[in-house]
N, C-alpha and C positions, 0 to 999 in steps of 0.2 A: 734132862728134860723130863718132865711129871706129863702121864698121862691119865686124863681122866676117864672115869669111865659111870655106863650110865649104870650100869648093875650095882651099884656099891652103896651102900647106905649113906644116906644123907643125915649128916648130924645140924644141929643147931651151930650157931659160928657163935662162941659164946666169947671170944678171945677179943681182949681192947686192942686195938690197934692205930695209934698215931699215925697217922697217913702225912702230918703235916712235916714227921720227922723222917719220912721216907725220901729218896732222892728218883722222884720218878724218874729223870730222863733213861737213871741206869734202870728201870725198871723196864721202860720203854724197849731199851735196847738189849735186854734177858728176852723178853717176849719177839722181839723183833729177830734175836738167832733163831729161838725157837720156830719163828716161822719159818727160818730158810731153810733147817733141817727138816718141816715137813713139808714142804714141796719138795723139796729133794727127793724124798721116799714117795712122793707122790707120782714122780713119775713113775715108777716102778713099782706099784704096789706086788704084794703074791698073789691075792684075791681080791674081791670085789667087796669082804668083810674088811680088809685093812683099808682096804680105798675111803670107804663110807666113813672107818674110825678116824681117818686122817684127816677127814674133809669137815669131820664135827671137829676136830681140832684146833683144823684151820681159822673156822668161824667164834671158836673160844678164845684164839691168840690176837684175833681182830681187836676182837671184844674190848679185849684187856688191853691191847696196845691205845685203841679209842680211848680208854678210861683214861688210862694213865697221861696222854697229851692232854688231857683238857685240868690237869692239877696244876696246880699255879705255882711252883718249883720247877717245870718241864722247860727245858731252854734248847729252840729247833737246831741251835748253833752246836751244840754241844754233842745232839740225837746224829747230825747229818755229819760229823766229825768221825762220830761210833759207827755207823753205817758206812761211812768209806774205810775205817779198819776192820770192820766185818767179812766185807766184801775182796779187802787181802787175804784173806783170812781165807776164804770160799773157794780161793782160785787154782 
């Protein structure tokens, strides 16, 4: 999992990137563990600095999960397929 952060210098995103060649549902479903591993840590933060970083987190993996369902490659059949082997996976 990549964590971002806000201290870090921000470059220009100069890199081409075919999005049309991307498979978002697996994209979906990257971001979608990602979330589950940070609530997981959510409940348990150490301090009240990791809780805040986890919760900008949270709201960046929202983000991206949104983006990504709305690509017109996204198939909910395939997402909620990945999501029930996730969730074996979690247990």
């Amino acid at each position: 999992m990549y964590f971002y952060s806000d201290t870090s210098v921000k470059d220009n995103f100069t890199h081409h990137i075919d999005f049309s060649r991307v498979n978002s549902t697996s994209q979906v479903l990257k971001h979608y563990e990602n979330l589950l591993t940070l609530e997981f840590f959510l409940k348990s933060p150490k301090d009240f600095n990791e809780k805040r970083d986890i919760e900008k987190e949270i709201l960046i993996c929202e983000r991206k999960i949104k983006w990504w369902k709305e690509q017109w490659n996204f198939s909910q059949e395939d997402f909620l397929k990945g999501v029930n082997d996730l969730k074996r996976k979690w247990r």
